[in-house]
PDB file with SEQRES, HELIX, SHEET and CRYST1 records, atoms N, CA, C and O in Angstrom:
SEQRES   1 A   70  UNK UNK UNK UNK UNK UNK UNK UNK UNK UNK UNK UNK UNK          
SEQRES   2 A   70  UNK UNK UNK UNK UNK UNK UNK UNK UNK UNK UNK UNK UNK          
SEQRES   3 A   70  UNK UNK UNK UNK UNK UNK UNK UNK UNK UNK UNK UNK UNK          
SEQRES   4 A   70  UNK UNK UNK UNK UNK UNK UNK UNK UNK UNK UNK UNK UNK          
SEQRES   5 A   70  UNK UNK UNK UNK UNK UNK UNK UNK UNK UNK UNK UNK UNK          
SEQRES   6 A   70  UNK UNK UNK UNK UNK                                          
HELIX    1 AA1 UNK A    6  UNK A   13  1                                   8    
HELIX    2 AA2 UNK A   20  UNK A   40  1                                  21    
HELIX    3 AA3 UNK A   42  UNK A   45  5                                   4    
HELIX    4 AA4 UNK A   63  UNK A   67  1                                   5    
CRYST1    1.000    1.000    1.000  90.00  90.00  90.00 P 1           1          
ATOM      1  N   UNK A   1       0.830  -1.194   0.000  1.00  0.00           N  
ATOM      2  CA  UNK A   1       0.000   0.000   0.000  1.00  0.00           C  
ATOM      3  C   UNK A   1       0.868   1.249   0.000  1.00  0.00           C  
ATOM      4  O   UNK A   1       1.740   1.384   0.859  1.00  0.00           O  
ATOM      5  N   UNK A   2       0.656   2.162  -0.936  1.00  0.00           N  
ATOM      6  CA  UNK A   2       1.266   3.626  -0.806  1.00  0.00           C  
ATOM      7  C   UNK A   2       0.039   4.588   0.229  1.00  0.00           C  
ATOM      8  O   UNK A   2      -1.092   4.385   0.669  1.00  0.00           O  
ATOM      9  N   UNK A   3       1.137   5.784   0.274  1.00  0.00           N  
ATOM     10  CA  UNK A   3       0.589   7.121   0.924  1.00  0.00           C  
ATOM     11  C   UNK A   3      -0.373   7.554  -0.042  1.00  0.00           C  
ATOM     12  O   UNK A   3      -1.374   8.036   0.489  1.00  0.00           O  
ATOM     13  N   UNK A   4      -0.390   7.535  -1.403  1.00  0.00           N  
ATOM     14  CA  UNK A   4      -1.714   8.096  -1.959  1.00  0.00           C  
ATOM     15  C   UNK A   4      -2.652   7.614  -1.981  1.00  0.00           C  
ATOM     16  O   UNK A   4      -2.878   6.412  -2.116  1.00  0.00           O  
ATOM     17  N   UNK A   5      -3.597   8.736  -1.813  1.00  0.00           N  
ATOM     18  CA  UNK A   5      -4.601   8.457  -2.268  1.00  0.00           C  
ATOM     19  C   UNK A   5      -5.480   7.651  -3.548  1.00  0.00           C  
ATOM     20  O   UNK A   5      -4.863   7.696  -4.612  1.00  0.00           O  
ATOM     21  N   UNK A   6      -6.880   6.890  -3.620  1.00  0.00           N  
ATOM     22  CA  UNK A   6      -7.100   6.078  -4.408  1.00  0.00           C  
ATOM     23  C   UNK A   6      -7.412   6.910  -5.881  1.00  0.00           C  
ATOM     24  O   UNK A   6      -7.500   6.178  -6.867  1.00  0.00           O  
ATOM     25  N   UNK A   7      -7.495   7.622  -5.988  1.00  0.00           N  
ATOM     26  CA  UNK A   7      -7.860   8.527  -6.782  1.00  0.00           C  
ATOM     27  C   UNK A   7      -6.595   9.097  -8.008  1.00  0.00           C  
ATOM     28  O   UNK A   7      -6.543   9.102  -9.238  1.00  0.00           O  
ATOM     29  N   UNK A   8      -5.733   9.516  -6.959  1.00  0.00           N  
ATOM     30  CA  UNK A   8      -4.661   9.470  -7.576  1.00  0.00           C  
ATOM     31  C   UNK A   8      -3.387   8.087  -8.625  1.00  0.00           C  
ATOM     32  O   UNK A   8      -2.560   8.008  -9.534  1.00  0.00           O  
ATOM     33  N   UNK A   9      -4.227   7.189  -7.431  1.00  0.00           N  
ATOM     34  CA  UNK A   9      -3.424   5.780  -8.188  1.00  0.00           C  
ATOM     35  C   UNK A   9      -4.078   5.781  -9.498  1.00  0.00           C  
ATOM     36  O   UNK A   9      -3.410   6.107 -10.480  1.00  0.00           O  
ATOM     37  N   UNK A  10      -5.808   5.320  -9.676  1.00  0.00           N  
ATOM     38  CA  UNK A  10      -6.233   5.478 -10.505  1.00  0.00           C  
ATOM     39  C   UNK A  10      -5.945   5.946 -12.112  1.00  0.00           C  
ATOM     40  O   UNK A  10      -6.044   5.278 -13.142  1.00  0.00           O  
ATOM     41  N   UNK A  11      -5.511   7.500 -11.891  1.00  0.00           N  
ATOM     42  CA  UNK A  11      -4.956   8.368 -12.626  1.00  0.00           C  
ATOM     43  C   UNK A  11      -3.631   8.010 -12.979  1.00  0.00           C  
ATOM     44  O   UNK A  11      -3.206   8.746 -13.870  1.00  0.00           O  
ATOM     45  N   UNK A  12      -2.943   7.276 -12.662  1.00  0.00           N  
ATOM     46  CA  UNK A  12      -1.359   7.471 -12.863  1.00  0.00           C  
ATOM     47  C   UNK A  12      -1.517   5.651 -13.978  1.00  0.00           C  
ATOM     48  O   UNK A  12      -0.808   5.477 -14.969  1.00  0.00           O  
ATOM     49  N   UNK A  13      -2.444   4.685 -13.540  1.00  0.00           N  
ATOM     50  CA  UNK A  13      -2.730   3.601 -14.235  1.00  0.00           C  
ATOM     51  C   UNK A  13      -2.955   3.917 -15.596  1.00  0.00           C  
ATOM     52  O   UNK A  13      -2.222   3.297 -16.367  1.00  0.00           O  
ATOM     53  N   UNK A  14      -3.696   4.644 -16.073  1.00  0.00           N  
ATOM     54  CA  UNK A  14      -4.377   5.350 -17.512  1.00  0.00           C  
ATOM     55  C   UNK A  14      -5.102   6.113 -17.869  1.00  0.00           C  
ATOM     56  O   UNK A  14      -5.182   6.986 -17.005  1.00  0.00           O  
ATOM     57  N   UNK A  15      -5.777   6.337 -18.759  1.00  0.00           N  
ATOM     58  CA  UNK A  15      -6.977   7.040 -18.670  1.00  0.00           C  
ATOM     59  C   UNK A  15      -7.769   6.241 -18.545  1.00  0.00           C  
ATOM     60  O   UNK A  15      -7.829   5.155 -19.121  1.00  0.00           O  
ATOM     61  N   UNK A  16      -8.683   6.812 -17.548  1.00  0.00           N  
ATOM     62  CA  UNK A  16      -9.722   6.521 -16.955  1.00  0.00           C  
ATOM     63  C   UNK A  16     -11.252   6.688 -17.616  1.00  0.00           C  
ATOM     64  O   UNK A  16     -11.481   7.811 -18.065  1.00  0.00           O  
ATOM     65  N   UNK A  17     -12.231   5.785 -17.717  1.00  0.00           N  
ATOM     66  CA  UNK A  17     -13.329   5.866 -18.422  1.00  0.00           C  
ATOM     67  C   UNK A  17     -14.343   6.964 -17.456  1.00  0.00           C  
ATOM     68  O   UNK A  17     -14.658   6.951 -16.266  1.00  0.00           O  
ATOM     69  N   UNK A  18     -14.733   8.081 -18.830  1.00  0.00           N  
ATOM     70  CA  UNK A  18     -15.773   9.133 -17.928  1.00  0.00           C  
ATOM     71  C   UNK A  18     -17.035   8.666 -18.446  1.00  0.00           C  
ATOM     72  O   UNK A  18     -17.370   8.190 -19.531  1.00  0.00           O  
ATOM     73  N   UNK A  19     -17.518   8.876 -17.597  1.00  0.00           N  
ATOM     74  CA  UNK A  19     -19.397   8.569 -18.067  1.00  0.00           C  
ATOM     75  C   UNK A  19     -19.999   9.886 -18.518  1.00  0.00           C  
ATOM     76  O   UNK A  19     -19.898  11.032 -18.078  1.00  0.00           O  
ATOM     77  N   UNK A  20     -20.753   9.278 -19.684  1.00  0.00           N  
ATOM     78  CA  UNK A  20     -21.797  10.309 -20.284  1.00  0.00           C  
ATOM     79  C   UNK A  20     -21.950  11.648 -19.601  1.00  0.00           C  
ATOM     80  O   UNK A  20     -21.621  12.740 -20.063  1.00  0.00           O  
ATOM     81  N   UNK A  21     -22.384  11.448 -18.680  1.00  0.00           N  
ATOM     82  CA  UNK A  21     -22.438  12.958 -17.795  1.00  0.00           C  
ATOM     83  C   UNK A  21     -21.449  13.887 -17.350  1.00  0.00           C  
ATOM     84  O   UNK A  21     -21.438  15.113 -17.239  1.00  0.00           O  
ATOM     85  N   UNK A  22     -20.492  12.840 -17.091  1.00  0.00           N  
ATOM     86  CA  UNK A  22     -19.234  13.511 -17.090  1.00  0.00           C  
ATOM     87  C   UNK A  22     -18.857  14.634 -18.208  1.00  0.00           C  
ATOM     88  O   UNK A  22     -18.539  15.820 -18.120  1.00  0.00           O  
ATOM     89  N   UNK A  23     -19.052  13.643 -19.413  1.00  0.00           N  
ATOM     90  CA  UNK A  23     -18.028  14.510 -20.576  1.00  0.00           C  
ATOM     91  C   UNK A  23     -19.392  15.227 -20.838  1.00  0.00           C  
ATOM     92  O   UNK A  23     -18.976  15.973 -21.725  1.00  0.00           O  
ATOM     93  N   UNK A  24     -20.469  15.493 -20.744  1.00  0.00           N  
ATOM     94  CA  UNK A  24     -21.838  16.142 -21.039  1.00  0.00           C  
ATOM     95  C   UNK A  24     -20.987  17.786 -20.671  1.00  0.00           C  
ATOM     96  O   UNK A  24     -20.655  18.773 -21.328  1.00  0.00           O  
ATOM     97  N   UNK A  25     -20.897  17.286 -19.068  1.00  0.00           N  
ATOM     98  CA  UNK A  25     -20.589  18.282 -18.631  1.00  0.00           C  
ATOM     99  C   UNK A  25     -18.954  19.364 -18.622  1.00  0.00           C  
ATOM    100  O   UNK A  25     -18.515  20.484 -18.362  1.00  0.00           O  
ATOM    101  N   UNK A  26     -18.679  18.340 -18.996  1.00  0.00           N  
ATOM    102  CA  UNK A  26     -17.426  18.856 -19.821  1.00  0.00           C  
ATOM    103  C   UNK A  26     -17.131  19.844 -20.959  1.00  0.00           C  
ATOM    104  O   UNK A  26     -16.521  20.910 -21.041  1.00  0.00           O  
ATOM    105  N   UNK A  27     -17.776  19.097 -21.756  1.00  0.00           N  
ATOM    106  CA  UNK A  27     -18.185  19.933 -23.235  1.00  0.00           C  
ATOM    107  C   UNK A  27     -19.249  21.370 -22.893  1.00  0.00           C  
ATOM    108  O   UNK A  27     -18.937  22.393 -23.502  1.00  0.00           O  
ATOM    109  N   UNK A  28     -20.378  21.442 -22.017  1.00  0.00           N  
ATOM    110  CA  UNK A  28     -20.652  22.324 -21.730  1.00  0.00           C  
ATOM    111  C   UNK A  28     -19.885  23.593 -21.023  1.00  0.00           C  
ATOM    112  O   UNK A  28     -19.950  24.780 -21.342  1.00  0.00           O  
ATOM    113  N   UNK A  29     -19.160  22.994 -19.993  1.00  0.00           N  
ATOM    114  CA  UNK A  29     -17.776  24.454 -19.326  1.00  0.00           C  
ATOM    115  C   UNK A  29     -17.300  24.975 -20.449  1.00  0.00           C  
ATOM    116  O   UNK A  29     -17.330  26.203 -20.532  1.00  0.00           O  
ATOM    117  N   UNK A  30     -16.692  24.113 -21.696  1.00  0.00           N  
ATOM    118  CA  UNK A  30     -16.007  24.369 -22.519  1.00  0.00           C  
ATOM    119  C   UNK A  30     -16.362  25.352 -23.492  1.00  0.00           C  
ATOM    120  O   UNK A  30     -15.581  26.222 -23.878  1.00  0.00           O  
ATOM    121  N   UNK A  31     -17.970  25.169 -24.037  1.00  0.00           N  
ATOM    122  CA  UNK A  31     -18.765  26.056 -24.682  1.00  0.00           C  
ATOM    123  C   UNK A  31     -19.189  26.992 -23.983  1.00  0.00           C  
ATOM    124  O   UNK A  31     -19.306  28.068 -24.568  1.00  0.00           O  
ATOM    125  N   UNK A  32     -19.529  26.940 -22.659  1.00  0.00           N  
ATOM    126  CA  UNK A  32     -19.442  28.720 -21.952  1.00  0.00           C  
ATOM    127  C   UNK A  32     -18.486  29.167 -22.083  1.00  0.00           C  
ATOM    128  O   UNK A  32     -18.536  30.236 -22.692  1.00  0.00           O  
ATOM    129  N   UNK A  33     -17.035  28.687 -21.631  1.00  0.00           N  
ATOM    130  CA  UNK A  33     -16.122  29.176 -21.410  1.00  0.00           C  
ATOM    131  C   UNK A  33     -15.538  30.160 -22.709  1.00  0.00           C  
ATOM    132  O   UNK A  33     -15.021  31.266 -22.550  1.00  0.00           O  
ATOM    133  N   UNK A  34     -15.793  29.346 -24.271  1.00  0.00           N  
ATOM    134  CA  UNK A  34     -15.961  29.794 -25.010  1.00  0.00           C  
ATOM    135  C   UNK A  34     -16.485  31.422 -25.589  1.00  0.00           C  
ATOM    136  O   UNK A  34     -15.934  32.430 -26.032  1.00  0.00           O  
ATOM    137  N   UNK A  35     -17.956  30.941 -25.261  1.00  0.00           N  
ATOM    138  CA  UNK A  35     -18.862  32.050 -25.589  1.00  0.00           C  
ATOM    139  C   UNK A  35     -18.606  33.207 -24.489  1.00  0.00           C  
ATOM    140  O   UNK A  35     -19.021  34.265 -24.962  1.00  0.00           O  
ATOM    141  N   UNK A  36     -18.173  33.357 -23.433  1.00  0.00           N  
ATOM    142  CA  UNK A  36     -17.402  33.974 -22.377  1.00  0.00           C  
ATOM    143  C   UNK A  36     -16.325  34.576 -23.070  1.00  0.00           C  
ATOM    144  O   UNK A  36     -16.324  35.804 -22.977  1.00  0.00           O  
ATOM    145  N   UNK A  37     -15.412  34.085 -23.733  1.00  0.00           N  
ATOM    146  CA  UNK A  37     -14.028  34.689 -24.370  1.00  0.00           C  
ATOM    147  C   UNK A  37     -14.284  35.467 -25.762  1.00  0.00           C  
ATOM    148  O   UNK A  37     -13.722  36.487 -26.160  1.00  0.00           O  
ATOM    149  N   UNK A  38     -15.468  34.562 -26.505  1.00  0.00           N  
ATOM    150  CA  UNK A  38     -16.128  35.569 -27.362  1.00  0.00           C  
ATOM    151  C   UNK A  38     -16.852  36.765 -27.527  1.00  0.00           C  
ATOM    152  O   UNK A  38     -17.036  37.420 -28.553  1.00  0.00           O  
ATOM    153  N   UNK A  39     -17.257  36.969 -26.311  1.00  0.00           N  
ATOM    154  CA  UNK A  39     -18.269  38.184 -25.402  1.00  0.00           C  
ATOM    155  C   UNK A  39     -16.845  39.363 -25.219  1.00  0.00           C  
ATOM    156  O   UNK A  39     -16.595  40.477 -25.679  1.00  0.00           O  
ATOM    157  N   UNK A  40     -16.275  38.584 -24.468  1.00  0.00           N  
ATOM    158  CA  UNK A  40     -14.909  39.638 -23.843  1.00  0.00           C  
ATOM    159  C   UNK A  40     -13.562  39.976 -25.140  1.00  0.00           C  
ATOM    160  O   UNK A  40     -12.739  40.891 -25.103  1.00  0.00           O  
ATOM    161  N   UNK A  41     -13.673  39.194 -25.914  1.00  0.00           N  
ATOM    162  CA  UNK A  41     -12.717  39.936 -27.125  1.00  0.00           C  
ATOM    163  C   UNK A  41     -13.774  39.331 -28.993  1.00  0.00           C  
ATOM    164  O   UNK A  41     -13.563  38.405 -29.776  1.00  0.00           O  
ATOM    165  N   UNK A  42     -14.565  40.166 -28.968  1.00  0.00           N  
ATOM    166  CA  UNK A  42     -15.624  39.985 -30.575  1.00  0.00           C  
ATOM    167  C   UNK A  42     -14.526  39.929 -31.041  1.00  0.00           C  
ATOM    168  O   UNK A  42     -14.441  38.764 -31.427  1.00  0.00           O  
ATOM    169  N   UNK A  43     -13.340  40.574 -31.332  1.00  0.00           N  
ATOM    170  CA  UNK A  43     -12.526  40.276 -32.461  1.00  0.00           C  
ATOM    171  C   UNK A  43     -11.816  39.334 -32.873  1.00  0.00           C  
ATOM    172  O   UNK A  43     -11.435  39.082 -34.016  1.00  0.00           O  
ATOM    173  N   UNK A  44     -11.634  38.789 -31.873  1.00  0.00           N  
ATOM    174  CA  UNK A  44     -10.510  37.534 -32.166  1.00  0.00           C  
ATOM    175  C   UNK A  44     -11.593  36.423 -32.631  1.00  0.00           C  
ATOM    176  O   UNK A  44     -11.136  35.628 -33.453  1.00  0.00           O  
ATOM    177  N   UNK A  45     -12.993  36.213 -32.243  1.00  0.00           N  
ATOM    178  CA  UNK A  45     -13.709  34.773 -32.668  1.00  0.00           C  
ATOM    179  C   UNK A  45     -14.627  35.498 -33.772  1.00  0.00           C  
ATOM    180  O   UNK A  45     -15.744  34.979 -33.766  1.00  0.00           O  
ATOM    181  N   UNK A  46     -14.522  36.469 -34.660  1.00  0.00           N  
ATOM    182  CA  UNK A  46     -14.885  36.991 -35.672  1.00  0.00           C  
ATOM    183  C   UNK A  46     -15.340  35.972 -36.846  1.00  0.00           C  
ATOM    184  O   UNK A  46     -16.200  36.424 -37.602  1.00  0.00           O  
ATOM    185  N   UNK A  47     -14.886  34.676 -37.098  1.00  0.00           N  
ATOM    186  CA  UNK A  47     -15.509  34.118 -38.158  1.00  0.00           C  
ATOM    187  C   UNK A  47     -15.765  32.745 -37.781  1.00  0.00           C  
ATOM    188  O   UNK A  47     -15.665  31.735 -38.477  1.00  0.00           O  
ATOM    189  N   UNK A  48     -16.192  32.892 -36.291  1.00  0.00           N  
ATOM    190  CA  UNK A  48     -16.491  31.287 -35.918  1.00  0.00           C  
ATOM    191  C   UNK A  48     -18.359  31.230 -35.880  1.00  0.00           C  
ATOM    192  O   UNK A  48     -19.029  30.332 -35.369  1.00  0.00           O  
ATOM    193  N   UNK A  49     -18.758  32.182 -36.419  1.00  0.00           N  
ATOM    194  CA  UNK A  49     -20.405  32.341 -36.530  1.00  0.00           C  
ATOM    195  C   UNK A  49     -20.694  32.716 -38.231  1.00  0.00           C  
ATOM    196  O   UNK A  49     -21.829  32.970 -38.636  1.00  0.00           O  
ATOM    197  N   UNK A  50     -19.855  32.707 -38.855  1.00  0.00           N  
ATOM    198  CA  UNK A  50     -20.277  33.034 -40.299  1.00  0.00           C  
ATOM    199  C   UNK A  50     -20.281  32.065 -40.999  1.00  0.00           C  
ATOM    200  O   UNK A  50     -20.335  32.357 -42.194  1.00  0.00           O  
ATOM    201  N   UNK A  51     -20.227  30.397 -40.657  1.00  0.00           N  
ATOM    202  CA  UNK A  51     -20.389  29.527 -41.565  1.00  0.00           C  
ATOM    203  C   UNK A  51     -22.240  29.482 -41.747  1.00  0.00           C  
ATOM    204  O   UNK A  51     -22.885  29.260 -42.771  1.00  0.00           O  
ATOM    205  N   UNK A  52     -22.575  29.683 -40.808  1.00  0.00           N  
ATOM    206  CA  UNK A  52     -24.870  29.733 -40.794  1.00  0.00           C  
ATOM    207  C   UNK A  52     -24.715  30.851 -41.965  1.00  0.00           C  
ATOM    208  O   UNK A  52     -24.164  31.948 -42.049  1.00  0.00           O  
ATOM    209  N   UNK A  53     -25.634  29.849 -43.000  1.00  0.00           N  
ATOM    210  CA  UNK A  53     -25.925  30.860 -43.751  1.00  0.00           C  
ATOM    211  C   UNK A  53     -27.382  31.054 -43.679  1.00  0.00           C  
ATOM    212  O   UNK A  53     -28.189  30.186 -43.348  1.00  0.00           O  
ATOM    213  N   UNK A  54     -27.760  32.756 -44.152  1.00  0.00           N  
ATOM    214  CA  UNK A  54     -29.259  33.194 -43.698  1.00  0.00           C  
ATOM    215  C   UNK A  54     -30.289  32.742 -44.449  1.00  0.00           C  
ATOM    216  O   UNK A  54     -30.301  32.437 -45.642  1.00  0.00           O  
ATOM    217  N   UNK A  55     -31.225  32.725 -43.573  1.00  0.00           N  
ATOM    218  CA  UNK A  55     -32.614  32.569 -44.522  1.00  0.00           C  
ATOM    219  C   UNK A  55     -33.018  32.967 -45.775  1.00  0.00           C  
ATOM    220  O   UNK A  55     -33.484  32.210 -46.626  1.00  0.00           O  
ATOM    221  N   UNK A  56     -32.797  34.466 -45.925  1.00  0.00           N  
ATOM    222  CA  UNK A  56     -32.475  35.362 -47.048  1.00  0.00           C  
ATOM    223  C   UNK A  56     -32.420  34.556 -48.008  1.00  0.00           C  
ATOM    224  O   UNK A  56     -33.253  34.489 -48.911  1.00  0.00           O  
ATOM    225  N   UNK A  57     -31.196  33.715 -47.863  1.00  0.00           N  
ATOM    226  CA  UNK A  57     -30.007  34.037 -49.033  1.00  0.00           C  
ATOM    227  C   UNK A  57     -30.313  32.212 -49.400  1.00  0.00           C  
ATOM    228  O   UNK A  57     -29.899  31.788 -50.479  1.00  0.00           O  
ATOM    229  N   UNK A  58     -31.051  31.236 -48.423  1.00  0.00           N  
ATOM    230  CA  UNK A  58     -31.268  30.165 -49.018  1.00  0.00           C  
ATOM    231  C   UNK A  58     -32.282  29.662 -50.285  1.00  0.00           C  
ATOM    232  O   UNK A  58     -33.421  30.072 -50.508  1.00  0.00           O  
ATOM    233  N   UNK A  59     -31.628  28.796 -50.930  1.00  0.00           N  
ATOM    234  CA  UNK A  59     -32.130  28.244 -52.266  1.00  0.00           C  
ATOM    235  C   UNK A  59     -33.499  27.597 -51.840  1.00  0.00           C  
ATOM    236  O   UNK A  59     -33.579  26.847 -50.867  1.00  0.00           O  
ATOM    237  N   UNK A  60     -34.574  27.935 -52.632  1.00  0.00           N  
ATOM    238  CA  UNK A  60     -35.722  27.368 -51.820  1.00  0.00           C  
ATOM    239  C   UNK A  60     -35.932  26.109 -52.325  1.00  0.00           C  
ATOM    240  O   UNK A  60     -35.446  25.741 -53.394  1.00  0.00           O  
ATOM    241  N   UNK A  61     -36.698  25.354 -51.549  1.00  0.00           N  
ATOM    242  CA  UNK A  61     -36.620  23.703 -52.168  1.00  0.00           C  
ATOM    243  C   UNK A  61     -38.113  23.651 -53.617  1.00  0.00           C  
ATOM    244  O   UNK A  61     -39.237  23.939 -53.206  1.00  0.00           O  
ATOM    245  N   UNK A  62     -37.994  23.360 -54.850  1.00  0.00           N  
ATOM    246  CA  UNK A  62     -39.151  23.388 -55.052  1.00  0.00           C  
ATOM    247  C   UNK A  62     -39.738  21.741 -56.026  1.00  0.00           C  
ATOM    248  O   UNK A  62     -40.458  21.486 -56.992  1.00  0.00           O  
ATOM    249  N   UNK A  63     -38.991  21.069 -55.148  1.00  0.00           N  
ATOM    250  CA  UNK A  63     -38.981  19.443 -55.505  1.00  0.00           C  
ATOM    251  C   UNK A  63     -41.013  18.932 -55.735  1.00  0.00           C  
ATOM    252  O   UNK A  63     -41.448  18.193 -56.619  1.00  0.00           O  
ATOM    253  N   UNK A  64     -41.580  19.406 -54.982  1.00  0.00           N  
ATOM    254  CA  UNK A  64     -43.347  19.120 -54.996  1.00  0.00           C  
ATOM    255  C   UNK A  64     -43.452  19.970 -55.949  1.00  0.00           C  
ATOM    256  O   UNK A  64     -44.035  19.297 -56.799  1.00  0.00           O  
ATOM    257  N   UNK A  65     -43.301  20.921 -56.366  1.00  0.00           N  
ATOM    258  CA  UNK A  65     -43.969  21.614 -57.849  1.00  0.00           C  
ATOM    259  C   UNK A  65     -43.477  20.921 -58.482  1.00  0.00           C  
ATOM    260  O   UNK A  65     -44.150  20.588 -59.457  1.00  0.00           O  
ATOM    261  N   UNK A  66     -42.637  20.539 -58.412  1.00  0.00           N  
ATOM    262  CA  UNK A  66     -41.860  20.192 -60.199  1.00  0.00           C  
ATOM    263  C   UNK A  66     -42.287  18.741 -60.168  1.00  0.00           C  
ATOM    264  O   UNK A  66     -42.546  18.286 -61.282  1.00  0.00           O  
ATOM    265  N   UNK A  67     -42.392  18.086 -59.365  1.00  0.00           N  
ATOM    266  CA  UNK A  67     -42.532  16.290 -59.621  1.00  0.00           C  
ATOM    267  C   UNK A  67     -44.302  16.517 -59.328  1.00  0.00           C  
ATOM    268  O   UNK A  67     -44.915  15.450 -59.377  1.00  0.00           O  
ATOM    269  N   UNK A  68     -45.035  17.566 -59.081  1.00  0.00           N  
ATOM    270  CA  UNK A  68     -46.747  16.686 -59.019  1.00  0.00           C  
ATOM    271  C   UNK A  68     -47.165  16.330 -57.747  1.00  0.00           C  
ATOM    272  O   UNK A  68     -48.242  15.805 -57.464  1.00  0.00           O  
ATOM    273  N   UNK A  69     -46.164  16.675 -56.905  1.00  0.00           N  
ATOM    274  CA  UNK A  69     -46.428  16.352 -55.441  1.00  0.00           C  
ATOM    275  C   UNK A  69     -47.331  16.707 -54.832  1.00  0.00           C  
ATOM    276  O   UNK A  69     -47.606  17.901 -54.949  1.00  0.00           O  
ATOM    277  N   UNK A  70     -48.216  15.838 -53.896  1.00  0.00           N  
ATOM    278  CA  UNK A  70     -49.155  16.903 -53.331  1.00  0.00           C  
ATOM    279  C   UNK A  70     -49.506  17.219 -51.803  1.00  0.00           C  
ATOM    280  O   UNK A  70     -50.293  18.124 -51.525  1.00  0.00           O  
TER     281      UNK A  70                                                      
END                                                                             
């Protein structure tokens, strides 16, 4: 038996399997943390919202007129 703790042994064996909720919640800090750094400098994340393209500007579908659809 060592002085550490079980937690720590754990960690030093491999990576360790996270459960669903875990990494849920993971990925969420990450996307605030995000949108947080995007709030506090607009310039630097300047073209990480311009791939959505607008309503405007989409090709409309018109597959039921043309085939008889009803």
């Amino acid at each position: 038996m060592s002085d550490k703790p079980q937690d720590q042994q754990e960690e030093q064996k491999g990576p360790r399997k996270v459960s669903l909720a875990d990494a849920i919640k993971q990925k969420l800090a990450q996307k605030k943390a995000e949108q947080a750094e995007a709030k506090a400098n607009p310039k630097a994340a300047g073209n990480a919202n311009q791939s959505a393209k607008s309503q405007m500007t989409k090709k409309v579908n018109n597959q039921r007129r043309r085939t008889g659809g009803s």
